[in-house]
Every structure is written in C-alpha cells, then in structure tokens.
Backbone as JSON, one array per atom type, in Angstrom:
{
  "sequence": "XXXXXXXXXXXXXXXXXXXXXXXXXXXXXXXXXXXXXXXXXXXXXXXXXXXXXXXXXXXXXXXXXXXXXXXXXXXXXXXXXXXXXXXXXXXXXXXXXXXXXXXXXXXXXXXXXXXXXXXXXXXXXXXXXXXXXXXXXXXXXXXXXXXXXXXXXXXXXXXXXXXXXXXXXXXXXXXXXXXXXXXXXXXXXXXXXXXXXXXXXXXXXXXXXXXX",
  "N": [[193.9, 172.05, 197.56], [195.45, 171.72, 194.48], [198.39, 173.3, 193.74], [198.82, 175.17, 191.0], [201.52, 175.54, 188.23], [202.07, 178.34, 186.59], [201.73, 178.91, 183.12], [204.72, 180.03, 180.94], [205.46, 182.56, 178.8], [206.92, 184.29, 178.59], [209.41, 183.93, 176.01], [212.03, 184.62, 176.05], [213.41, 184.12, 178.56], [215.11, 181.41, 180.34], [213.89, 178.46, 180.39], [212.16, 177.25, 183.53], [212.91, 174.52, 184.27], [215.49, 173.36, 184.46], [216.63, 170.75, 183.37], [214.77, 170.57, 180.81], [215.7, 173.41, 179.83], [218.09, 172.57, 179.01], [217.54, 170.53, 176.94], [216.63, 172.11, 175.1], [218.6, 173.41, 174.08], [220.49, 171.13, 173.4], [219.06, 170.32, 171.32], [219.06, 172.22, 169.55], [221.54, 172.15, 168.51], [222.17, 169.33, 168.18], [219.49, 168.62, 166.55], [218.38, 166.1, 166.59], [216.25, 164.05, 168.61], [216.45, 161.82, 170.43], [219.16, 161.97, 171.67], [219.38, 164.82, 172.33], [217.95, 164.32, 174.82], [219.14, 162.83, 175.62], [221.62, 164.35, 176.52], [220.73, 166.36, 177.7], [220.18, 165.32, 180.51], [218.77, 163.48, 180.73], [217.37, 160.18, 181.24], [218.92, 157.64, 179.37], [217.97, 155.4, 178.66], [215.47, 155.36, 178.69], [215.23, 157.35, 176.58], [214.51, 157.5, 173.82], [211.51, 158.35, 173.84], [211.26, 159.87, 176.07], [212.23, 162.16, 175.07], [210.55, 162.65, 173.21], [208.25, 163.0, 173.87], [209.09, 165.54, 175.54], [209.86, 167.7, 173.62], [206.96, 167.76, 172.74], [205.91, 169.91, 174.17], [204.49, 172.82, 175.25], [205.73, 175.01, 175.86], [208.22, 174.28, 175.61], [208.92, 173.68, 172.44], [208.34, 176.71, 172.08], [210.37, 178.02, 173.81], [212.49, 176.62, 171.69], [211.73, 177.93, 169.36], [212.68, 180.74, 170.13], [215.14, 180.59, 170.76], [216.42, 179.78, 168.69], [215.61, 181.93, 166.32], [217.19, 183.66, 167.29], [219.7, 182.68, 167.43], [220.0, 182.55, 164.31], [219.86, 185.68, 164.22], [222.41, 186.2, 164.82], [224.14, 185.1, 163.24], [223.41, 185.61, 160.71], [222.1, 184.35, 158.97], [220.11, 182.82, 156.42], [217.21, 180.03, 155.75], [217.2, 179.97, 152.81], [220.24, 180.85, 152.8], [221.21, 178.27, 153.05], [220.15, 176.37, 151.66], [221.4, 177.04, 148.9], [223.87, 176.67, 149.26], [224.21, 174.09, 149.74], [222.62, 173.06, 146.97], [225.46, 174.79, 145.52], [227.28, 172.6, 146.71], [226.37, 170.37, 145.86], [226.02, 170.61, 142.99], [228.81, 171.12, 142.48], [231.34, 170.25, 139.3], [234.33, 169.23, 138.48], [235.38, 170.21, 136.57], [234.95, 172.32, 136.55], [236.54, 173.69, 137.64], [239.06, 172.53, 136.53], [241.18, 171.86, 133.97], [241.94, 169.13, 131.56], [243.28, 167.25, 129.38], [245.27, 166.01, 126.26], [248.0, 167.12, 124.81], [250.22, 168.52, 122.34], [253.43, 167.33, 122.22], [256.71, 169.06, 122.83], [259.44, 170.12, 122.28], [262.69, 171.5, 124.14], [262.93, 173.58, 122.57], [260.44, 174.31, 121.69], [259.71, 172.86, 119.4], [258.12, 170.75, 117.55], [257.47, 167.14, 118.0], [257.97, 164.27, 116.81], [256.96, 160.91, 116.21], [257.99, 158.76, 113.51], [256.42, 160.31, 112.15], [253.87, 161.23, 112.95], [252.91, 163.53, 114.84], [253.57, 163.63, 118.36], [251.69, 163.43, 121.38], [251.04, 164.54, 124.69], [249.85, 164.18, 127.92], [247.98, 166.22, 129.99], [247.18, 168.79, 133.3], [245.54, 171.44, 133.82], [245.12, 173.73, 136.34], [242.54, 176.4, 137.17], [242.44, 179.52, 137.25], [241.91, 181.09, 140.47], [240.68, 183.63, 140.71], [239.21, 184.09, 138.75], [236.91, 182.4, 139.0], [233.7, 181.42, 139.34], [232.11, 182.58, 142.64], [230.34, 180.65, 143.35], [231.47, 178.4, 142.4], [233.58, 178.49, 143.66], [232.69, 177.45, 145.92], [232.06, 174.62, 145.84], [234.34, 173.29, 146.13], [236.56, 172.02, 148.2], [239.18, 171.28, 149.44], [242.33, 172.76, 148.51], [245.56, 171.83, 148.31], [248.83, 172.12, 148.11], [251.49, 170.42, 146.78], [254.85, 168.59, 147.53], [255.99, 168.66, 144.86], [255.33, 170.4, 143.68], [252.87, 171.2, 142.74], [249.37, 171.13, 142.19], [246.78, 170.14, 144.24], [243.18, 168.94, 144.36], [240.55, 169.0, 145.99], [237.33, 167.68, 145.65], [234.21, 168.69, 147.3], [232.11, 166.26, 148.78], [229.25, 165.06, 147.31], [227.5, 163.54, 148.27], [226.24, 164.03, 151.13], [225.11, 166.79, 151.01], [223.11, 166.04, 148.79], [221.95, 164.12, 150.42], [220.95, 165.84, 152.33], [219.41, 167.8, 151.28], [217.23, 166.06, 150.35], [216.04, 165.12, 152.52], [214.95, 167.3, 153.17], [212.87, 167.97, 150.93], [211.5, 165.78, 151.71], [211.63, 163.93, 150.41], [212.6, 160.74, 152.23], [210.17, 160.48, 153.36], [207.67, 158.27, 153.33], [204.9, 158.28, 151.63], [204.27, 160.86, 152.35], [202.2, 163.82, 151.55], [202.1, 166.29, 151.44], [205.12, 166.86, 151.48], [205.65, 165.85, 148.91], [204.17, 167.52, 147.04], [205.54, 169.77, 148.19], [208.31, 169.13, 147.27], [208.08, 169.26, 144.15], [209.63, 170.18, 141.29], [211.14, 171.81, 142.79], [213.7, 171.21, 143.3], [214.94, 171.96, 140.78], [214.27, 174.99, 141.35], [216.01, 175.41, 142.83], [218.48, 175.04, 141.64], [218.32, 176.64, 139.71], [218.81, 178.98, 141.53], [221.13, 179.64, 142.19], [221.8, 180.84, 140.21], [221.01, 183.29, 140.33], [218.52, 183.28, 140.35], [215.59, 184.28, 141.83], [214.9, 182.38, 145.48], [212.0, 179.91, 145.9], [211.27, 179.1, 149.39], [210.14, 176.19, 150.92], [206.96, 175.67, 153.36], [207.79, 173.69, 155.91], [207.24, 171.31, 159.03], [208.88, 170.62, 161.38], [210.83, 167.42, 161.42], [210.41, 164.72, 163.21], [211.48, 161.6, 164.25], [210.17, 160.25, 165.93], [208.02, 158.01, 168.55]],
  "CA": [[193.91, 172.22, 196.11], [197.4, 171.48, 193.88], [198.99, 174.53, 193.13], [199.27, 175.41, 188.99], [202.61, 176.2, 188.05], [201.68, 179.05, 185.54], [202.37, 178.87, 181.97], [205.99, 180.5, 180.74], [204.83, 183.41, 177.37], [208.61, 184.87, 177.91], [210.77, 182.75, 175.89], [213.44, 185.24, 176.04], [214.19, 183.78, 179.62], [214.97, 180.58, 180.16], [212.79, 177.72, 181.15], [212.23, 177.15, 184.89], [213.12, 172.98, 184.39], [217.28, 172.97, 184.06], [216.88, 170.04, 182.13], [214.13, 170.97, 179.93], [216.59, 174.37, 178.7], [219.44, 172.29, 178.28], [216.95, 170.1, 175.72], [215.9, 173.23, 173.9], [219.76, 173.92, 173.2], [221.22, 170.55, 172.52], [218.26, 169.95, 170.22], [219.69, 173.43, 168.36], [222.95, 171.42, 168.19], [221.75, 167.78, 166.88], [218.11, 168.14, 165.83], [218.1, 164.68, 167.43], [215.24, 164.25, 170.08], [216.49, 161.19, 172.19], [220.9, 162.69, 171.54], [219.4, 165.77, 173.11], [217.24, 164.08, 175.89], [220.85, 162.44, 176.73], [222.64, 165.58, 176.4], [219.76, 166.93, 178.58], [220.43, 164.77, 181.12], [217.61, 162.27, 181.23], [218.14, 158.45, 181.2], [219.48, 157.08, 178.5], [217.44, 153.89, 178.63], [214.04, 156.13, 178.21], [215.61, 159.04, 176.05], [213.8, 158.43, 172.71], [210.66, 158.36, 173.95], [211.21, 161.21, 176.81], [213.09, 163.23, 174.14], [209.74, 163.24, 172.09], [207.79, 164.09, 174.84], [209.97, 167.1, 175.86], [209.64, 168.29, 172.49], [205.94, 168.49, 172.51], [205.82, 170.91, 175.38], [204.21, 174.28, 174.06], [207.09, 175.42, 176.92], [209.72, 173.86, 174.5], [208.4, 174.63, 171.26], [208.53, 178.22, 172.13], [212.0, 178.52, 173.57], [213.57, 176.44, 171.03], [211.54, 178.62, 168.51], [213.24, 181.91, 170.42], [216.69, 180.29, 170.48], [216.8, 179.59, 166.55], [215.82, 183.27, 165.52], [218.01, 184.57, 167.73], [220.39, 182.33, 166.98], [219.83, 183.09, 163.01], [220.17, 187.0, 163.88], [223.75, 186.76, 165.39], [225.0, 184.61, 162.13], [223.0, 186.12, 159.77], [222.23, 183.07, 157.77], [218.56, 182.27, 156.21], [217.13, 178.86, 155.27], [217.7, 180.14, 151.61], [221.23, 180.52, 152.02], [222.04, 177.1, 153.34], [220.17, 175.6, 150.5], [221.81, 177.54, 148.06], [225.14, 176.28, 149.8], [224.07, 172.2, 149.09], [223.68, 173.1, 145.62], [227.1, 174.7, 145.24], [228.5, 171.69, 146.79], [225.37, 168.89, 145.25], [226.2, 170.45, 141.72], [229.76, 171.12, 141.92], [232.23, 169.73, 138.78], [235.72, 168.83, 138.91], [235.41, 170.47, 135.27], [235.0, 173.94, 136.86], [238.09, 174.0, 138.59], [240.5, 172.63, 135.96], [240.96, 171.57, 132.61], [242.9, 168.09, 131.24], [243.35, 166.25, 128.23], [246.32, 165.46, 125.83], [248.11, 168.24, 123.76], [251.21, 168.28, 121.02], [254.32, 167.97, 122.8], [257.19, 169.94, 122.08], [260.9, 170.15, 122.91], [262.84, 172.63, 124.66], [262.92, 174.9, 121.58], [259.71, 174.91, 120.91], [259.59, 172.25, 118.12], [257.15, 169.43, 117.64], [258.06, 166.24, 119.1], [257.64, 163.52, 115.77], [257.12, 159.77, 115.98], [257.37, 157.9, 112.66], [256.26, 161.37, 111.41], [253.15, 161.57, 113.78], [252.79, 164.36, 116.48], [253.42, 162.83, 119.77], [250.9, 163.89, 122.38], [251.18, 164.25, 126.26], [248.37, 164.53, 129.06], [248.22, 167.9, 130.84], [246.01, 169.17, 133.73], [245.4, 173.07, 134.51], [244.39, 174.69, 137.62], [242.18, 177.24, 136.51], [242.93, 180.84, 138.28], [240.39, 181.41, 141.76], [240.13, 184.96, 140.7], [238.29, 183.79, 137.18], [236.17, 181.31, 138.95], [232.31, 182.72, 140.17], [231.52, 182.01, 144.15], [229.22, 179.02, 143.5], [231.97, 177.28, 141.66], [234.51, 177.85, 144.69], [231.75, 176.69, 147.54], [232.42, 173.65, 145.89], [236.49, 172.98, 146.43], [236.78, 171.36, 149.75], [240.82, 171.48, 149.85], [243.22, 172.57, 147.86], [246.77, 171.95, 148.43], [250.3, 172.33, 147.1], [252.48, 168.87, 146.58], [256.12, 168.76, 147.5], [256.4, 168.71, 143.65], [254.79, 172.21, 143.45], [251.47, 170.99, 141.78], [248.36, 171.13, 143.19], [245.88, 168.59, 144.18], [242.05, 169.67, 144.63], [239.73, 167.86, 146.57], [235.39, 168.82, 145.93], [233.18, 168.52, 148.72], [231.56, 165.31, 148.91], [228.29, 165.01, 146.99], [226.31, 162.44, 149.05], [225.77, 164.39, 152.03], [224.32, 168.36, 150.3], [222.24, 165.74, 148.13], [221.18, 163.64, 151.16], [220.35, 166.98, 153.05], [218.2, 168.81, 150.28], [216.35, 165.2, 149.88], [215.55, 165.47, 153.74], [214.36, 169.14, 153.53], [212.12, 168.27, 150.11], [210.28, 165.19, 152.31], [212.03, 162.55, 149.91], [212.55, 159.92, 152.67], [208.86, 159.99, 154.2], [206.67, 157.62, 152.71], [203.27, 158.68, 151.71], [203.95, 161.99, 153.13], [201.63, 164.6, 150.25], [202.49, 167.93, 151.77], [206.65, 166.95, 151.2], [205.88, 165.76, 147.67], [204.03, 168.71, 146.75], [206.9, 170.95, 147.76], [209.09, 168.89, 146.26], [207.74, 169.57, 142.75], [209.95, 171.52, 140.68], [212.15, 172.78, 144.33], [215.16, 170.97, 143.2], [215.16, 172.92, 139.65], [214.21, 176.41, 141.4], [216.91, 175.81, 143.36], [219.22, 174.94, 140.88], [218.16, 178.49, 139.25], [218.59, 180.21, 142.52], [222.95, 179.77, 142.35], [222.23, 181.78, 138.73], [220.74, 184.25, 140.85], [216.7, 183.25, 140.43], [214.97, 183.94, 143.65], [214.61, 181.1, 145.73], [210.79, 179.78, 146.98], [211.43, 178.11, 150.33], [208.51, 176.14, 151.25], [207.16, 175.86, 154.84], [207.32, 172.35, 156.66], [207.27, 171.26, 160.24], [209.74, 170.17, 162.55], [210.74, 166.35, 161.36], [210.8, 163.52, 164.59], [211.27, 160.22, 163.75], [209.74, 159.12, 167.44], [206.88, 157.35, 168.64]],
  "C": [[195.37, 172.28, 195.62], [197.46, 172.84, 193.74], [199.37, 174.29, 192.09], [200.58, 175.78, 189.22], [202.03, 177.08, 186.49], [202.72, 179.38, 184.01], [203.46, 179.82, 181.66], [205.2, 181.3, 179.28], [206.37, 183.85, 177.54], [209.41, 183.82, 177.34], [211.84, 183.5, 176.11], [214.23, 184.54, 177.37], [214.25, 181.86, 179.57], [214.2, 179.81, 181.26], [213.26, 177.52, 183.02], [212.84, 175.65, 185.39], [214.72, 172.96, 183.65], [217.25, 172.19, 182.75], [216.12, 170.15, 180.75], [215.11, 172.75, 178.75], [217.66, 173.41, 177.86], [218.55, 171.43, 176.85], [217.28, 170.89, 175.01], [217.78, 172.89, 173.41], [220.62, 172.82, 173.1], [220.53, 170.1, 171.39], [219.02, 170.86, 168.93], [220.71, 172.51, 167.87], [222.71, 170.15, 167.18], [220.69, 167.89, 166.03], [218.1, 166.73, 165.8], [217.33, 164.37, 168.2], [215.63, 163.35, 171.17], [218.48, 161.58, 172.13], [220.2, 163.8, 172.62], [218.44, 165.67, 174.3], [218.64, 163.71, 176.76], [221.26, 163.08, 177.16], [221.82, 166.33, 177.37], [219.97, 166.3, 179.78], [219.3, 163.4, 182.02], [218.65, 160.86, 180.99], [218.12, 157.96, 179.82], [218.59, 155.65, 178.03], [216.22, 154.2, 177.88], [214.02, 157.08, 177.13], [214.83, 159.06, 174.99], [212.35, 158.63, 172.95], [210.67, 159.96, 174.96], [211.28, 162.11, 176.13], [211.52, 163.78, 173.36], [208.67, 163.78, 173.05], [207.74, 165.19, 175.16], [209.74, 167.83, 174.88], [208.14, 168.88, 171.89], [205.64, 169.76, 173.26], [205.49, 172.19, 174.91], [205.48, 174.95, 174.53], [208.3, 175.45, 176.18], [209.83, 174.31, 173.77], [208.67, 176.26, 171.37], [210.24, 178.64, 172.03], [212.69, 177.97, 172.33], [213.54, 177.49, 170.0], [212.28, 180.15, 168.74], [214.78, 181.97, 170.32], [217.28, 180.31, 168.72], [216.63, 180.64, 166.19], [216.69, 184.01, 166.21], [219.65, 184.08, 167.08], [221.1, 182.6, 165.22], [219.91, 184.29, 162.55], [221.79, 187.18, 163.8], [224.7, 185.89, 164.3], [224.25, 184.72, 161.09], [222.72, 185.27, 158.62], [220.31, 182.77, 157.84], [218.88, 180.68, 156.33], [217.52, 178.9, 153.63], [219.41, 179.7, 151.51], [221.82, 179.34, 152.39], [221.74, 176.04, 152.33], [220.75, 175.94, 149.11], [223.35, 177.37, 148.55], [225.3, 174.99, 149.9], [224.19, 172.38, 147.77], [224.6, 173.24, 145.22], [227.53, 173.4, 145.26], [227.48, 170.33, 146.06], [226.29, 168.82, 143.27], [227.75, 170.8, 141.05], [230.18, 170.19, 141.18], [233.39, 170.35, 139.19], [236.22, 169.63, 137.45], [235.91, 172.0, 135.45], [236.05, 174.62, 137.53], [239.36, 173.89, 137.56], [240.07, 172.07, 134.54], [242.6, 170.05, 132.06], [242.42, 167.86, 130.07], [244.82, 165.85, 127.47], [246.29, 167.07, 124.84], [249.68, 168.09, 123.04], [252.65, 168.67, 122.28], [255.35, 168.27, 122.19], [258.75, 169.62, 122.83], [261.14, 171.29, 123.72], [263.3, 174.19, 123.87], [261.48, 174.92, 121.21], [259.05, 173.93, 120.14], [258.73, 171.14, 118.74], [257.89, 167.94, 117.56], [257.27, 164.61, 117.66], [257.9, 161.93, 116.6], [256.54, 159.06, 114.61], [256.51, 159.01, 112.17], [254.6, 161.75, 111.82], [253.14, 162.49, 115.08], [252.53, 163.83, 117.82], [252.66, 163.71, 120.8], [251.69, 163.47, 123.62], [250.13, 164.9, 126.94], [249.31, 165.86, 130.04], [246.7, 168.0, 131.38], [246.84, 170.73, 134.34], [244.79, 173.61, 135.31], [244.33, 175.88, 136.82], [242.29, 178.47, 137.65], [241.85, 181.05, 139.15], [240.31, 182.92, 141.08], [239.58, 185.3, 139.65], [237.21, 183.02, 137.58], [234.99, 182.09, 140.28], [232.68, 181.8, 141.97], [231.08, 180.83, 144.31], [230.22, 177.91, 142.86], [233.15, 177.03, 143.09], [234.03, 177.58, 145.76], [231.6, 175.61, 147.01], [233.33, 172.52, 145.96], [236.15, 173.25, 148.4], [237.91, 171.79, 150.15], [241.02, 171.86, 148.8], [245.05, 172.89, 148.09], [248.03, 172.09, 147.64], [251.28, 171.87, 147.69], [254.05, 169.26, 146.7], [256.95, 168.82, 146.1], [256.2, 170.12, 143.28], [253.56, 172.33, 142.77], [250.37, 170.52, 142.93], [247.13, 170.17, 142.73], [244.34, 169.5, 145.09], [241.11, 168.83, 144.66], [237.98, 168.7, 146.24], [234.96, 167.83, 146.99], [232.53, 167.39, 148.52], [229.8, 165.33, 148.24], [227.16, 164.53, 148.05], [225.66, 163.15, 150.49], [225.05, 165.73, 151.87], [223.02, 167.53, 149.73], [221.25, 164.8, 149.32], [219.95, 164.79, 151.83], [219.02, 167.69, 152.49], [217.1, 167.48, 150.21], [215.29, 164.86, 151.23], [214.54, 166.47, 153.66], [213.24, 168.92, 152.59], [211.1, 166.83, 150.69], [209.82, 163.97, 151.63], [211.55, 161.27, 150.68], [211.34, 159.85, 153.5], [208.22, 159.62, 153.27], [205.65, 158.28, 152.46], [202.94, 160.41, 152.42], [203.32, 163.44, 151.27], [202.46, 165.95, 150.46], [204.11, 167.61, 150.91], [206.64, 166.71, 149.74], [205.25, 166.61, 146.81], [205.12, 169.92, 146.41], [207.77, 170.57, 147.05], [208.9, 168.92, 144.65], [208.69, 170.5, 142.56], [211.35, 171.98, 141.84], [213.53, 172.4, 143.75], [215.26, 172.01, 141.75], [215.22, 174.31, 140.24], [215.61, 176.37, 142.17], [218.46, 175.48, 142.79], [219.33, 175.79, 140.29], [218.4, 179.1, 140.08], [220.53, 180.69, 142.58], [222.97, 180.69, 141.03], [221.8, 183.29, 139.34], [218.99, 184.37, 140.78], [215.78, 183.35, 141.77], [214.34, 182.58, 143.98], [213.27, 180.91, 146.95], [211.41, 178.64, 147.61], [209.99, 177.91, 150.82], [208.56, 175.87, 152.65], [207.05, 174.04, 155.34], [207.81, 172.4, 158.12], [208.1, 170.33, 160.79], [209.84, 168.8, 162.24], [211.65, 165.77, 163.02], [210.17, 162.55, 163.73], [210.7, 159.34, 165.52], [208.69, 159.02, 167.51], [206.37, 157.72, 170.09]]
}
C-alpha cells in the first residue's frame, strides 16, 4: 500500500517541498505565478503552467495566506491604506504644490515698470510652503530638488501606474467579469472621499491568475 504523506494545517512552519516555500514567498514578492515558479526553481520552459498549478495547492494557499498576514502585522499596512496611497498619487495636481501666472513688474524701488503707459507683466512660479500643505497633497511630490540657481524643481508621481493599479484591484481589465463590475460601482468615488477622511469600503475579491 503507498504511503499518504499527511496533509500540512500548520502554516506557521514551513512547507515540507523546498521549492514549493520558496513559491509561496517569491509569489509575496511578484504576485506573478510562472516569475515565481522560476524564482522557485522549476523549469523555465514549463513555469506558467507549473506556477498555476503550485498555486492551487490547499498546501500553498494556506502558507502564502500565513505569510501575507504576518507579513501585514510587521509593516502595519492594510489594503485600505495602499488604496488611499494611489489616490494621493492618481489625484495629485501640480496646482497643489505651487502657484504661477504673470504679475505687475516692478523695479528695484518698488515702482511699476510702464510700457507706452501700460503695466508690463512678468511670469512667476511659487513653491508653496510643505508645512501649509495637508499629507495627501505631499504623497503626491515624487522629488523635489534645489537647482544650482537656488530654485526648485518638483517632480509628481507618475499618474499611469496608481490609476493602472486601482483599475486592476476594481476588475476593470477582466472582460465579462460581474462580481469586479459590481464592486467597481461607485469604489473609485468612495475612495476619492476616503483621502477627505470618509471611511473607506474595501470590497472582497480573489486572488487574480492570468494562467491556464
């Protein structure tokens, strides 16, 4: 008669199959299934298919599920606040940081600066003070440096990738999928209220694999 190898209920320890742990924890890393079959050390040739395999494993499932809350205790970070950290950077302006336009220029006394008996204008931009500007406006300033001139240049965070991310999470890019367009009702607005301080509903979905 074969001998069972008996089912694993501790996730706290790790799995008995080397390569099956290292899955669980480069999956944590990419959320990739055949990257972390590689990184696991399967073959490369087979990986997206093995990778999705590996992933069904109740064995897997578990630990990875024990690795991520543990993981989530020792950096103290929800799913709330990482979506409330795309908006910052989805809905940052360049507005909220500084202020430009044209204003009356003047001499070095003071005096107004005439052409042909018209007030000559000049363009001006103002860095607005960080210690006037809320949290949610500076989790959207990427860089900001200071120019061998002594003026500062202020880079925002890249839109396309917070807005890709949240469009992932609301179940945008799956076709025909009901459940994702359900939650997505409304989610991008609550969570556009949630940076004013509106509590934010996170809805529940399952584990996206793109394998076959």
């Amino acid at each position: 008669m074969a001998k069972t190898t008996p089912k694993q209920t501790d996730f706290s320890k790790p799995l008995d199959d080397d390569r099956r742990e290292a899955f669980c924890h480069a999956y944590l890393q990419t959320y990739e299934l055949r990257e972390s079959a590689v990184r696991a050390g399967y073959s490369e040739k087979a990986a997206k298919v093995t990778g999705c395999n590996i992933y069904k494993r109740p064995d897997v499932q578990g630990r990875i599920a024990y690795l991520k809350e543990q993981l989530t205790e020792r950096i103290n970070i929800q799913s709330d606040d990482v979506l409330r950290e795309w908006v910052h950077m989805a809905t940052a302006n360049i507005s909220d940081v500084m202020d430009w336009g044209m204003e009356p220029a003047t001499d070095d006394d003071g005096n107004p600066i005439l052409f042909n008996g018209v007030q000559v204008e000049r363009p001006f931009v103002t860095i607005k003070d960080s210690k006037k500007l809320a949290r949610h406006i500076k989790a959207g300033i990427a860089e900001i440096t200071l120019t061998d001139k002594g003026s500062f240049k202020v880079k925002m965070h890249d839109k396309n990738k917070p807005l890709e991310s949240m469009a992932r999470y609301l179940g945008m890019f799956k076709e025909d999928n009901e459940q994702a367009g359900a939650a997505a009702a409304g989610t991008v607005a609550a969570l556009i209220a949630s940076v004013q301080g509106t509590p934010l509903p996170i809805s529940t979905r399952q584990e996206d694999d793109d394998e076959e």
